[in-house]
MOPAC internal coordinates of N, CA, C and O (Angstrom, degrees):
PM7 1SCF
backbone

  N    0.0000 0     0.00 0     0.00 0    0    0    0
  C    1.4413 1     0.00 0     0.00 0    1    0    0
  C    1.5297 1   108.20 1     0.00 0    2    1    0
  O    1.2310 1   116.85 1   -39.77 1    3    2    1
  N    1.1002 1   123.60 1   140.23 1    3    2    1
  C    1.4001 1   135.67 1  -176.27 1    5    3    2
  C    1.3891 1   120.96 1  -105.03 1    6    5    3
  O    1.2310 1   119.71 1   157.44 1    7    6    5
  N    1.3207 1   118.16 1   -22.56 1    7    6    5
  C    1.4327 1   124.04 1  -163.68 1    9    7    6
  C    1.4898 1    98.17 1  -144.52 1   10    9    7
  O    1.2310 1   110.37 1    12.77 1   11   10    9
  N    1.0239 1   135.69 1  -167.23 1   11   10    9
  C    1.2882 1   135.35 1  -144.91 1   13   11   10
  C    1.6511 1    87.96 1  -173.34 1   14   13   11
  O    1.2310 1   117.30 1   131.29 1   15   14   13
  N    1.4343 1   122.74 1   -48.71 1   15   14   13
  C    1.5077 1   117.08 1  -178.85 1   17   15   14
  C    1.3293 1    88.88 1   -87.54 1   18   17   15
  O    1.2310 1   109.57 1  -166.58 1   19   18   17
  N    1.1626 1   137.17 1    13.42 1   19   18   17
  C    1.8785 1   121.96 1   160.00 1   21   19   18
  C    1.4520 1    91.04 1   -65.35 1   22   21   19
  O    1.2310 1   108.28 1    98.02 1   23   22   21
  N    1.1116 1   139.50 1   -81.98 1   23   22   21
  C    1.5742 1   141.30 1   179.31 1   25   23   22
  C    1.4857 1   108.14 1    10.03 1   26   25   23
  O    1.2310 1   126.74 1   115.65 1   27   26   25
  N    1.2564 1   104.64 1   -64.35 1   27   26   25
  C    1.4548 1   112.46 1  -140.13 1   29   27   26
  C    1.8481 1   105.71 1   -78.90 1   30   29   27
  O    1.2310 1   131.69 1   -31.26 1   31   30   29
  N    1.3952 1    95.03 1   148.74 1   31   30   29
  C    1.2067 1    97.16 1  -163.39 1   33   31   30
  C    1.7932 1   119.47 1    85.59 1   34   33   31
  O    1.2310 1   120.65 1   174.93 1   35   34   33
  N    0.9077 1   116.37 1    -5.07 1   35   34   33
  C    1.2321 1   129.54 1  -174.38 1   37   35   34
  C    1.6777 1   118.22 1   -72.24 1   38   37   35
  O    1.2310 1   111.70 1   -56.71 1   39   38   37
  N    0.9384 1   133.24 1   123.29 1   39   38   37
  C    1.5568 1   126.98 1   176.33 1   41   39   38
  C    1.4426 1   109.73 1   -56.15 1   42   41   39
  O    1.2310 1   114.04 1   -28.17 1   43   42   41
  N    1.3155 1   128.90 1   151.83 1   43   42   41
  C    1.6899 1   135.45 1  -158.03 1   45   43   42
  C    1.6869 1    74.04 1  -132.83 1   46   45   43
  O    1.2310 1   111.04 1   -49.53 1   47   46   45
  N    1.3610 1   134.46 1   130.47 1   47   46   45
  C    1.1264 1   127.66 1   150.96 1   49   47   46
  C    2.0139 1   122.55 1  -137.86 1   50   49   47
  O    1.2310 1   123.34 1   -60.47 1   51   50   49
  N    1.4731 1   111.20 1   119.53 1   51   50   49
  C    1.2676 1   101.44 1  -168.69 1   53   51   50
  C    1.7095 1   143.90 1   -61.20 1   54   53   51
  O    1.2310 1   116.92 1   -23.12 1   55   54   53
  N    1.2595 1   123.46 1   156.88 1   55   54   53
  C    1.4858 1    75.14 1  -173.93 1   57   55   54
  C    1.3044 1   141.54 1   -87.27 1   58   57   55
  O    1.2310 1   125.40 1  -162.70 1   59   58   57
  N    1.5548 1   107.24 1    17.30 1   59   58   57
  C    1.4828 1   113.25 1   163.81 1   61   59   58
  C    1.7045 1   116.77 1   -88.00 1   62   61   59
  O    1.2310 1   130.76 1  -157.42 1   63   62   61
  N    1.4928 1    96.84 1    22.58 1   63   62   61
  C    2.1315 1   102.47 1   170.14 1   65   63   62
  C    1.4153 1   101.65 1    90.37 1   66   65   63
  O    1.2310 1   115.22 1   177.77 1   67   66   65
  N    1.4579 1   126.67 1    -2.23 1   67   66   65
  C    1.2102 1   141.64 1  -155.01 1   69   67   66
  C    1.9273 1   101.95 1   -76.21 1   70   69   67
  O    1.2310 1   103.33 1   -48.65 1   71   70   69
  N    1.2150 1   148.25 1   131.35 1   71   70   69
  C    1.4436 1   137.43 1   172.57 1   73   71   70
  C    1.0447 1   113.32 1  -102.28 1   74   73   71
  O    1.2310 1   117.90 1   -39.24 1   75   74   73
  N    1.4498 1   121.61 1   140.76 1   75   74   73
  C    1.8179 1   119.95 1   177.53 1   77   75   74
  C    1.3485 1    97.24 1  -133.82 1   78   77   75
  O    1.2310 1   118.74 1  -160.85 1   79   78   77
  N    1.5034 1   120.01 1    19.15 1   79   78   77
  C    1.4605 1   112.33 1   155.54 1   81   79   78
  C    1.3135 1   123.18 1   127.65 1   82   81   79
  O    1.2310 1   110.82 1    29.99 1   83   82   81
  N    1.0759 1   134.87 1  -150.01 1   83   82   81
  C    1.6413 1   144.22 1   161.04 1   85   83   82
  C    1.6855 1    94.20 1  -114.18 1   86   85   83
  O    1.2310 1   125.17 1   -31.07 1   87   86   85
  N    1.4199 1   107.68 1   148.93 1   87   86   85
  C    1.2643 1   124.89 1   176.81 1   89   87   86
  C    1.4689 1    89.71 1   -95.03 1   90   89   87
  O    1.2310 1   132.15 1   -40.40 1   91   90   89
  N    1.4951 1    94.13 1   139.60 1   91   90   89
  C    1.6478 1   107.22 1  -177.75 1   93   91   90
  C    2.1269 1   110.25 1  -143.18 1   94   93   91
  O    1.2310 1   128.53 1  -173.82 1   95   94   93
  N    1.1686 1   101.18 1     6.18 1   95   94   93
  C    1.2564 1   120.78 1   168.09 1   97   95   94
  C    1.7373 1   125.44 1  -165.41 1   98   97   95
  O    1.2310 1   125.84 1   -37.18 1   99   98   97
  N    1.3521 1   106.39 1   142.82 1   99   98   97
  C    1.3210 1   101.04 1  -164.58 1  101   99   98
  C    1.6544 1   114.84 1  -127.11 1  102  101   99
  O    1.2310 1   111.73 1   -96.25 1  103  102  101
  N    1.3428 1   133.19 1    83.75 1  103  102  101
  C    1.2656 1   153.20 1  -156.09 1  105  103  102
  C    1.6024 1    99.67 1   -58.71 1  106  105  103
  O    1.2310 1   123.66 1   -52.15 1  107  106  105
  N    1.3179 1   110.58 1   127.85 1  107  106  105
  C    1.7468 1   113.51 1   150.01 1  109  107  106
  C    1.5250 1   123.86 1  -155.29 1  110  109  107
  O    1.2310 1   124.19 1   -40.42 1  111  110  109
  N    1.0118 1   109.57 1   139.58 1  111  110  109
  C    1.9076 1   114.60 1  -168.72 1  113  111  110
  C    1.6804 1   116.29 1   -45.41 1  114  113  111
  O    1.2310 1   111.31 1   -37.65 1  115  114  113
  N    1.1229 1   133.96 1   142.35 1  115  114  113
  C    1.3561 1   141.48 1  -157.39 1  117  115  114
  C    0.5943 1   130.73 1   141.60 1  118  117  115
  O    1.2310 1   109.87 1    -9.93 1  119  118  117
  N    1.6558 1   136.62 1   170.07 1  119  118  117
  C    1.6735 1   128.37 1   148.59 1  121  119  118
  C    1.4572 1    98.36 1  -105.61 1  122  121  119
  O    1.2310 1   128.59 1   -39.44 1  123  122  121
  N    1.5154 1   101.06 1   140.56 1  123  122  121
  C    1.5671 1   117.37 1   160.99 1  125  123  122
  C    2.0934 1    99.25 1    64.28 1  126  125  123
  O    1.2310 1   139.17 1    44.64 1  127  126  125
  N    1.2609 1    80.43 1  -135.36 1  127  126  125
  C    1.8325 1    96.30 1  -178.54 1  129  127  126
  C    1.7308 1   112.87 1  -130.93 1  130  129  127
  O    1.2310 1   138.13 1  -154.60 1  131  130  129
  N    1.5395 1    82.46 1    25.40 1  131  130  129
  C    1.7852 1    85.13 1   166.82 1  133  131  130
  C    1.1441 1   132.36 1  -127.71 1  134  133  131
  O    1.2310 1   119.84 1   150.72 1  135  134  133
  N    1.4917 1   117.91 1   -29.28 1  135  134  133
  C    1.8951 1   131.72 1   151.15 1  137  135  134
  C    1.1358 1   111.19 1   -85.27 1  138  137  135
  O    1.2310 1   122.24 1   -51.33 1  139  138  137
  N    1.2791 1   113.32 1   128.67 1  139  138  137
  C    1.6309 1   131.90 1   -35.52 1  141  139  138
  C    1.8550 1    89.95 1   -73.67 1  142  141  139
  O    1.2310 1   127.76 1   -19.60 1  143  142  141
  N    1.4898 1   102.66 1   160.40 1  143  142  141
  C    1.8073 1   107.36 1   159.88 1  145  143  142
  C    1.0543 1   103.12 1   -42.34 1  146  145  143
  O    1.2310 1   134.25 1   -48.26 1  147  146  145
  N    1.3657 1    90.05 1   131.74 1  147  146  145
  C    1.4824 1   106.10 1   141.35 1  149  147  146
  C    1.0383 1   165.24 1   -34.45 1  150  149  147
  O    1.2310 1   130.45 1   172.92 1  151  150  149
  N    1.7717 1    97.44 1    -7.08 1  151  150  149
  C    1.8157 1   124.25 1   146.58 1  153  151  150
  C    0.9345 1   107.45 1   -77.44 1  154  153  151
  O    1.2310 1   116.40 1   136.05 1  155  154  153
  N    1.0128 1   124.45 1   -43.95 1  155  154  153
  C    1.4437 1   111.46 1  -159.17 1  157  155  154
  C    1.6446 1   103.70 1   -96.62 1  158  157  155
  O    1.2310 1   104.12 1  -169.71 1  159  158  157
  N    1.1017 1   146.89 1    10.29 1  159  158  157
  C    1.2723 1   146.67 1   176.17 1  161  159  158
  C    1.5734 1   124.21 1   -66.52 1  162  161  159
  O    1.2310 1   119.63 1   -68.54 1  163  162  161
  N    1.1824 1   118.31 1   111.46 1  163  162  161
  C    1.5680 1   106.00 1   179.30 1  165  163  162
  C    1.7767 1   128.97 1   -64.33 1  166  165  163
  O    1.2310 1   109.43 1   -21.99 1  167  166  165
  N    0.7154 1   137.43 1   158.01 1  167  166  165
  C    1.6087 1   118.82 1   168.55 1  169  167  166
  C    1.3555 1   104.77 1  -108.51 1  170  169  167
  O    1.2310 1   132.75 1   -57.96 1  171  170  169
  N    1.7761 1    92.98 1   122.04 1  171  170  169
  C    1.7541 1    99.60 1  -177.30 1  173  171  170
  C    1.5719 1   122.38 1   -71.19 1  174  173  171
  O    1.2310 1   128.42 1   125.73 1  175  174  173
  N    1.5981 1   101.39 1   -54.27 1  175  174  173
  C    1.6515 1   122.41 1  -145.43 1  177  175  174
  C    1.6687 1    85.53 1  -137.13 1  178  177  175
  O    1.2310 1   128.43 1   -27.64 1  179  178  177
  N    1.3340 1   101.37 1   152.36 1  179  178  177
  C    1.6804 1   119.35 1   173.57 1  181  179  178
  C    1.7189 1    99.05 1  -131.21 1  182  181  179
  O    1.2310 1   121.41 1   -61.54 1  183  182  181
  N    0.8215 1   114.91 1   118.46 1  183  182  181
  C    1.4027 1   130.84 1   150.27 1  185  183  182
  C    1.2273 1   138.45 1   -79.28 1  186  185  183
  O    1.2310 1   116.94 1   -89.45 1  187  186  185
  N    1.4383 1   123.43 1    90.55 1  187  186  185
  C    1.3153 1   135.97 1  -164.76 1  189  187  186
  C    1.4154 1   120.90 1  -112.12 1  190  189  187
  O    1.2310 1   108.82 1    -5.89 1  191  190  189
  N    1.1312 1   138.53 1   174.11 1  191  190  189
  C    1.4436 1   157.48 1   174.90 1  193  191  190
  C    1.4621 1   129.48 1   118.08 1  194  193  191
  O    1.2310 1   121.84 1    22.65 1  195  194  193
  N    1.4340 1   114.08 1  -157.35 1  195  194  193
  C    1.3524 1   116.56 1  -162.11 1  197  195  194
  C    1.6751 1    91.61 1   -79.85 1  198  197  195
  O    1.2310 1   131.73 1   -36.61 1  199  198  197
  N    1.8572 1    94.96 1   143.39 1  199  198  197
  C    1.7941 1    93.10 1   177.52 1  201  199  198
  C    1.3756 1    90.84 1  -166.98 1  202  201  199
  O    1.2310 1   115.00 1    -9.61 1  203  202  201
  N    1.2184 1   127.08 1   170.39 1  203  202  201
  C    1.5471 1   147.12 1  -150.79 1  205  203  202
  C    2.1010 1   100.24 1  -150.17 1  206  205  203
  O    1.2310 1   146.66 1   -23.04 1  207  206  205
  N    1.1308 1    65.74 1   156.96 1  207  206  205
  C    1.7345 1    86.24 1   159.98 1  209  207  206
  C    2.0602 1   118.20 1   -42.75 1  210  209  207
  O    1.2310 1   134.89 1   115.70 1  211  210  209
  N    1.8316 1    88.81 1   -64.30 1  211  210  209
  C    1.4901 1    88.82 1  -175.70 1  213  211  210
  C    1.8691 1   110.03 1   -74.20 1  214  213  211
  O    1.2310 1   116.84 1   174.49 1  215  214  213
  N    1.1890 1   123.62 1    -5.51 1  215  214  213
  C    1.5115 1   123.50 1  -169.19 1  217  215  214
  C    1.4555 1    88.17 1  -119.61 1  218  217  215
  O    1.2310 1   103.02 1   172.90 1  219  218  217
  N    1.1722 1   148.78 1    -7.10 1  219  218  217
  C    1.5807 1   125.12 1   118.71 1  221  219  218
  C    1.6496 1   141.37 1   -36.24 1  222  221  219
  O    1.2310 1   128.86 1   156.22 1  223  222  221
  N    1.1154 1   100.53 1   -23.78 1  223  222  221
  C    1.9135 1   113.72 1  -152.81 1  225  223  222
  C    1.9625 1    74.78 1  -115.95 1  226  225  223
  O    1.2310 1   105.81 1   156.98 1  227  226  225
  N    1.3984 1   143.93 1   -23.02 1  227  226  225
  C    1.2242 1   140.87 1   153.19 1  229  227  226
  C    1.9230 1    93.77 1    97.02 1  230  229  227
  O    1.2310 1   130.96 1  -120.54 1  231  230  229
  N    1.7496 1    96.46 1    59.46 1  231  230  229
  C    1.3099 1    97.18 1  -169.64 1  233  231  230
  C    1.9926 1    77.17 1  -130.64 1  234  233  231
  O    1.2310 1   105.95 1  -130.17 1  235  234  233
  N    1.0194 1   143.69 1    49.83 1  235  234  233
  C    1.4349 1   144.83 1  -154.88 1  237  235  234
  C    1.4439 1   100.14 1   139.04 1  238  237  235
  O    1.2310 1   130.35 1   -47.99 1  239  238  237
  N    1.7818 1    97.64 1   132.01 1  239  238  237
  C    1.3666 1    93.83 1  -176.40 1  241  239  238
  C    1.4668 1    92.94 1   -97.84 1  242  241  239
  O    1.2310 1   112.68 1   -34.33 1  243  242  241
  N    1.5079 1   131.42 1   145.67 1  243  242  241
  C    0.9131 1   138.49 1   169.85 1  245  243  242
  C    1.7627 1   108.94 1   -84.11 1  246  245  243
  O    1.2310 1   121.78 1   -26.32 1  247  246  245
  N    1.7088 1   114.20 1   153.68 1  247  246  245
  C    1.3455 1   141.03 1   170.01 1  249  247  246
  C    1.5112 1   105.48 1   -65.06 1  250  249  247
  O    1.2310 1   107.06 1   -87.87 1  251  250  249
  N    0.8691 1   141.71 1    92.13 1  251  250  249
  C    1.5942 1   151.65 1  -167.38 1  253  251  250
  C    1.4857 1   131.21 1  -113.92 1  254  253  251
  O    1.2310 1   121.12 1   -58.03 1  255  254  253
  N    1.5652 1   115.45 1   121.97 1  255  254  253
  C    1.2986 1   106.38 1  -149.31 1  257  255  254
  C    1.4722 1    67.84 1  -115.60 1  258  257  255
  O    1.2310 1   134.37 1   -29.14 1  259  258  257
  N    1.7304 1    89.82 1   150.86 1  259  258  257
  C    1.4554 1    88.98 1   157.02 1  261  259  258
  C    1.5342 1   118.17 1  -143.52 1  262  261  259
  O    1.2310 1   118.32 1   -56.34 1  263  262  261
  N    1.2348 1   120.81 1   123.66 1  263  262  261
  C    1.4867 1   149.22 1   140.57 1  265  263  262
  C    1.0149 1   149.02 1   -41.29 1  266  265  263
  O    1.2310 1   112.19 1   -86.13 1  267  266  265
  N    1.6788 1   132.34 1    93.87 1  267  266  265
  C    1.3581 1   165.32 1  -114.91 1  269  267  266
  C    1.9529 1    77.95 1  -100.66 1  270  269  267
  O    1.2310 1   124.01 1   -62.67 1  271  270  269
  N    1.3408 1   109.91 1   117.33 1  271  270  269
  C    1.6033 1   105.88 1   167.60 1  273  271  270
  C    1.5392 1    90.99 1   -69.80 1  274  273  271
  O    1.2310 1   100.10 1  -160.41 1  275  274  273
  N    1.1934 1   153.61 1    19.59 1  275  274  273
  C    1.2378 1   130.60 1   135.26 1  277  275  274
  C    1.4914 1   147.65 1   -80.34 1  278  277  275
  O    1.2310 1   133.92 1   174.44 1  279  278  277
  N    1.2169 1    90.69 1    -5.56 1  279  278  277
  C    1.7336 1   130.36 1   169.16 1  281  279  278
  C    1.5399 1   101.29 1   -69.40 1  282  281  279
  O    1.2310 1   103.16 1   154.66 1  283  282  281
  N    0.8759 1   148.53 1   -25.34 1  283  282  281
  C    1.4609 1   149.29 1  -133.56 1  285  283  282
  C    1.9089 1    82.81 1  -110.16 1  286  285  283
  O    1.2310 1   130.63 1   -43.05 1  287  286  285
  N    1.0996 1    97.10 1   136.95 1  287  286  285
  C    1.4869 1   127.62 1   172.29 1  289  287  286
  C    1.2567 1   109.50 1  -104.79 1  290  289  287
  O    1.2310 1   124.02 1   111.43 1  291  290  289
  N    1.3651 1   109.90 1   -68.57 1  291  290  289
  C    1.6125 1   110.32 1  -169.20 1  293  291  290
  C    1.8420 1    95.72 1  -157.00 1  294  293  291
  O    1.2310 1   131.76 1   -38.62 1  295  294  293
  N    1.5584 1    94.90 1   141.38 1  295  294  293
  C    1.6873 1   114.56 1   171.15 1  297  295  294
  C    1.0854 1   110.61 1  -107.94 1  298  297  295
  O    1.2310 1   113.18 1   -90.32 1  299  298  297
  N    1.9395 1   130.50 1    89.68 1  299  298  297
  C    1.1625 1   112.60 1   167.54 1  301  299  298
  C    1.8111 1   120.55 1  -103.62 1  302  301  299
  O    1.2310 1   128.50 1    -5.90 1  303  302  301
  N    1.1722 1   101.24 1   174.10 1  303  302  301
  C    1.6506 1    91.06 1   171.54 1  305  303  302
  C    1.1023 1   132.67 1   -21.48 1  306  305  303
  O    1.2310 1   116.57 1   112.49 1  307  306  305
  N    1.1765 1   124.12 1   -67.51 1  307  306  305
  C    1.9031 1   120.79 1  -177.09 1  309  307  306
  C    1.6023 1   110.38 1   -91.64 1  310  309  307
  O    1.2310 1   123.05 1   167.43 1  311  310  309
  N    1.7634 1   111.77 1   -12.57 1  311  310  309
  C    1.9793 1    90.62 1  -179.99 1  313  311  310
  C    2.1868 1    87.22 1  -147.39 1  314  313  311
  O    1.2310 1   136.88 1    -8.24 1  315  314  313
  N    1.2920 1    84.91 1   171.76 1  315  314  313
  C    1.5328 1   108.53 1   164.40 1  317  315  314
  C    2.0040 1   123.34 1  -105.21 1  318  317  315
  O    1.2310 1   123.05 1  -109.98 1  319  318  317
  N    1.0523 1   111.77 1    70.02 1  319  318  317
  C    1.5736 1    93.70 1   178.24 1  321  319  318
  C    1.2871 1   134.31 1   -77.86 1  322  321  319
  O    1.2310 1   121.68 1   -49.72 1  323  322  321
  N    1.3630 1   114.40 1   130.28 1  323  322  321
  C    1.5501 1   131.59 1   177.07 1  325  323  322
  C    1.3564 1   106.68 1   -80.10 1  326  325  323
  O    1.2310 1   124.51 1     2.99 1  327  326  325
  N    1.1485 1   108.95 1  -177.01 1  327  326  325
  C    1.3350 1   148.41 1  -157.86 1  329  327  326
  C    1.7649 1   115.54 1  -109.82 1  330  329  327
  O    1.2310 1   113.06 1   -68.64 1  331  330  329
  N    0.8988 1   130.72 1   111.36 1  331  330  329
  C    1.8063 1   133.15 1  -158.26 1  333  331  330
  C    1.2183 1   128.43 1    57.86 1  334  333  331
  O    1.2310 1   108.96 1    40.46 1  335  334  333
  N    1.0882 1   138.27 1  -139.54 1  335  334  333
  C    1.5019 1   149.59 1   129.54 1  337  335  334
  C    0.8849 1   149.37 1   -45.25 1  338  337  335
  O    1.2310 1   113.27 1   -46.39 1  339  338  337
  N    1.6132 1   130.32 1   133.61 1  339  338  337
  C    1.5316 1   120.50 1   175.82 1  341  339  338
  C    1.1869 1   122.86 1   -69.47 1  342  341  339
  O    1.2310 1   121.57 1   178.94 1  343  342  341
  N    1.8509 1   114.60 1    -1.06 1  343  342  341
  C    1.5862 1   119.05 1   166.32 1  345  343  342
  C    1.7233 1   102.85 1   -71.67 1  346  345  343
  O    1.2310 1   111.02 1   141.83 1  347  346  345
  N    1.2706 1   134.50 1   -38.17 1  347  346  345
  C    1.4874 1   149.49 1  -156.01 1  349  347  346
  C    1.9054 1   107.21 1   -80.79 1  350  349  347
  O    1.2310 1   123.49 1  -178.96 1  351  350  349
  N    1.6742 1   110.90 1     1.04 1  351  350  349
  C    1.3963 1   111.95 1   175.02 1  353  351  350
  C    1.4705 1   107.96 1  -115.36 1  354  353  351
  O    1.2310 1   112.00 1   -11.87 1  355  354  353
  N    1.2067 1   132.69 1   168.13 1  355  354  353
  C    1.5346 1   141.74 1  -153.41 1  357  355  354
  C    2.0636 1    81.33 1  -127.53 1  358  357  355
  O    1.2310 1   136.25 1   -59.54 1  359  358  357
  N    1.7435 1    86.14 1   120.46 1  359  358  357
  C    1.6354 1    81.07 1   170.42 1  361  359  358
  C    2.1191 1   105.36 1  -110.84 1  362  361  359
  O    1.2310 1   136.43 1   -54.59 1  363  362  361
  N    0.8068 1    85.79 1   125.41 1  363  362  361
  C    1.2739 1    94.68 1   175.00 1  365  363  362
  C    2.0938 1   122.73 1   -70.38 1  366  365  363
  O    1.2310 1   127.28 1   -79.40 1  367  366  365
  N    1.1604 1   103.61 1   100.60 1  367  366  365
  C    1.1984 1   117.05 1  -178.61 1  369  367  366
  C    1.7290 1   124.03 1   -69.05 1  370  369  367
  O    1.2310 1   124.54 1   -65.43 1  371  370  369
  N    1.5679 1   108.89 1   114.57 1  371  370  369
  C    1.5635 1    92.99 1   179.64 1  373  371  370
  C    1.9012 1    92.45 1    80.66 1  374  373  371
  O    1.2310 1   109.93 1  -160.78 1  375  374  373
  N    1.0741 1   136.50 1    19.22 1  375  374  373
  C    2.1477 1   114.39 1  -171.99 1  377  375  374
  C    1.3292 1    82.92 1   -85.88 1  378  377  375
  O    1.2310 1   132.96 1   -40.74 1  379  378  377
  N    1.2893 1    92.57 1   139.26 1  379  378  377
  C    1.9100 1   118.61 1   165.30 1  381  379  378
  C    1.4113 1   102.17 1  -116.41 1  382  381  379
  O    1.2310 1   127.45 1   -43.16 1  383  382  381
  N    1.1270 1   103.26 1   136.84 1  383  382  381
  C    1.6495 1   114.11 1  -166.13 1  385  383  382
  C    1.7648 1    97.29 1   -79.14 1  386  385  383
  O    1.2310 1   109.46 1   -20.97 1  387  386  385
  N    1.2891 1   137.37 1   159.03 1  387  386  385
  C    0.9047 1   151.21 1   -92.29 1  389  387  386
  C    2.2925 1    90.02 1  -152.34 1  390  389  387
  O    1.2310 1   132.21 1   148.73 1  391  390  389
  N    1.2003 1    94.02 1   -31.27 1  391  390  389
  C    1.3937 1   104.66 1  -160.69 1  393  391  390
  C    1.4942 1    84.01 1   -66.67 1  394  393  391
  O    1.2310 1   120.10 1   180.00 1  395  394  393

């Protein structure tokens, strides 16, 4: 993977065919964009679900699932697949991103 905003926007799909959305934020441990670089940064958590134009721009809180980058099976071109069910992720109700 080369980019990290390749992700985004990406379909999250489980592996029982199950959908938890487009990834629309992408979580990793630090402060800001300088501990540790940004090479070297792991990606923790994926934040996915239903979202729009205006709950992009953080004018609507979006329904937000969120996804353990250890869940991740495989990242191909058009989707991301996890690991069980979309019953088996914690959706976060009301999450306001942090930035």
């Amino acid at each position: 993977m080369k980019r990290l905003a390749w992700l985004e926007d990406t379909p999250v799909v489980a592996e029982d065919g199950g959908k938890l959305g487009r990834v629309f934020e992408i979580r990793s441990p630090g402060a800001a964009e300088t501990e540790p670089e940004r090479a070297q940064r792991p990606i923790d958590c994926l934040l996915c679900g239903r979202r729009g134009l205006l709950e992009r721009l953080g004018w609507k809180e979006p329904d937000a699932w969120a996804v353990p980058w250890s869940a991740v099976l495989s990242v191909r071109t058009h989707e991301i697949l996890v690991r069980g069910r979309v019953d088996d992720y914690r959706q976060l109700g009301g999450y306001r991103s942090e930035a």
